[in-house]
C-alpha positions in Angstrom: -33.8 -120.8 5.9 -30.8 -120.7 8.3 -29.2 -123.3 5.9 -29.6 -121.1 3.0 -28.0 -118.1 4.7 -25.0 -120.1 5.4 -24.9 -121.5 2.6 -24.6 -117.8 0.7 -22.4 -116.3 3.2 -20.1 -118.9 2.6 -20.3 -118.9 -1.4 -19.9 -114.6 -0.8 -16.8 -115.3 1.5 -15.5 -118.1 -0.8 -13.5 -115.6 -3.3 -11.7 -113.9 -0.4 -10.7 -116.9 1.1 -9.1 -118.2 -2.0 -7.1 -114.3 -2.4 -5.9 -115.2 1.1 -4.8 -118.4 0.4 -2.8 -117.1 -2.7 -1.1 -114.8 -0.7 0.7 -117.1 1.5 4.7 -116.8 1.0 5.1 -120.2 -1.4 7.8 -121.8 0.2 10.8 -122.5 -2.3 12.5 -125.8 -2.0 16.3 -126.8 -1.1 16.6 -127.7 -5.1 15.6 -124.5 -6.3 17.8 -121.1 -6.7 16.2 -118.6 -4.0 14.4 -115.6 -6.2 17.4 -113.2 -5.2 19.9 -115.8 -6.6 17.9 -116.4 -10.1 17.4 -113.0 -10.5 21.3 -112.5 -10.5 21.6 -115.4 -13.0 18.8 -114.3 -15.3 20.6 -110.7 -15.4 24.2 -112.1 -16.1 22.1 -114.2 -19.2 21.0 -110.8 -20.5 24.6 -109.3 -20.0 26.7 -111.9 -21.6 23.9 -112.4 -24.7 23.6 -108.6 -25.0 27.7 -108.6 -25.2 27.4 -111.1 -28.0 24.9 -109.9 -29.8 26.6 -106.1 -29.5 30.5 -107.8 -30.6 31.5 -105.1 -28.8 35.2 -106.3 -29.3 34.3 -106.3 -33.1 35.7 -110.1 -33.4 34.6 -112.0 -36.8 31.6 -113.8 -36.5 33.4 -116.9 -36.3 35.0 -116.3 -32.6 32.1 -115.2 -31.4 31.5 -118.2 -29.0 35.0 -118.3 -27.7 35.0 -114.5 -27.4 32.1 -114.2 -25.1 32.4 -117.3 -23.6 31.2 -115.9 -20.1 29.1 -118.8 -18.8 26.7 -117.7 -16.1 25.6 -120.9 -14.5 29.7 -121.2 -13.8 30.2 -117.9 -13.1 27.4 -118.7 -10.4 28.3 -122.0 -9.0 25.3 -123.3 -10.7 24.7 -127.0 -12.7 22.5 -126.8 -15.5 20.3 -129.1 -13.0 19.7 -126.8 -10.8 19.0 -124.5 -13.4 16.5 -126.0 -15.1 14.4 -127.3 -11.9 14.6 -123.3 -11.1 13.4 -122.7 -14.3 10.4 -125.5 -13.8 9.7 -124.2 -10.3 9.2 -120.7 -11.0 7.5 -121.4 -14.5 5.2 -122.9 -12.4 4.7 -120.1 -10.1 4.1 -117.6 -12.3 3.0 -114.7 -9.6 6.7 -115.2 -8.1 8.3 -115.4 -11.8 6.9 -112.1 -12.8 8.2 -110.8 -10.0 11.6 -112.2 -10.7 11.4 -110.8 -14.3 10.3 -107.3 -12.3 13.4 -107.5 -10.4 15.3 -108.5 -13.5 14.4 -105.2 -14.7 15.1 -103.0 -12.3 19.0 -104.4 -12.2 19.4 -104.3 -15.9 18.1 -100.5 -15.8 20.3 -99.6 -12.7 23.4 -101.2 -14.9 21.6 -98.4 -17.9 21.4 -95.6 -15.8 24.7 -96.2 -14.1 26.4 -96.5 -17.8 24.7 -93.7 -18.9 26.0 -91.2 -16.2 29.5 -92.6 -16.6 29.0 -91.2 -20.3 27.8 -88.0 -19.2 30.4 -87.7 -16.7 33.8 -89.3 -17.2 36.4 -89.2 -14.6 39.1 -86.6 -15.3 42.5 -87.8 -15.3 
């Protein structure tokens, strides 16, 4: 009878162990770009794609690539290495990359709203 008890007490306890295992920090290794640093990356992706895609110089089609030639892993200080074992790494933590994608976000709206106001409010000369 005592064995039984135990034996449901742990099988009740058993799904909050787990949560609480799952909520210890996942340590990033030396390879990989820290969440902060990704982040950065992933938004100057969006930036220099949403540039191209805009032509906001209005260059022909064909110049596009050397037009917006921004390159954000070099911009960064970042091989396409360590990039894609980031990528791999993260894709395989997916709580962490949702967050990173959160984060992504937030900046890109920041960058919105900041653009926005500038609109609305242009600096007198």
């Amino acid at each position: 009878m005592f064995k039984k008890i135990i034996n449901i007490a742990l099988l009740a306890c058993t799904p909050w162990l787990v949560a609480c295992n799952k909520e210890k920090e996942t340590e990033i290794p030396a390879n990989v770009l820290s969440s902060e640093k990704f982040t950065k990356v992933l938004v100057d992706f969006a930036m220099a794609e949403a540039a191209a895609n805009m032509n906001i110089k209005n260059v022909p089609v064909t110049k596009i690539d050397s037009t917006y030639a921004f390159n954000p892993l070099k911009e960064n200080n970042i091989t396409k290495s360590q990039y894609d074992t980031t990528l791999a790494f993260y894709s395989a933590h997916t709580d962490l990359y949702k967050k990173i994608y959160e984060d992504v976000l937030t900046e890109l709206s920041k960058m919105q709203t900041r653009r926005d106001s500038l609109k609305a409010h242009p600096a007198s000369k």
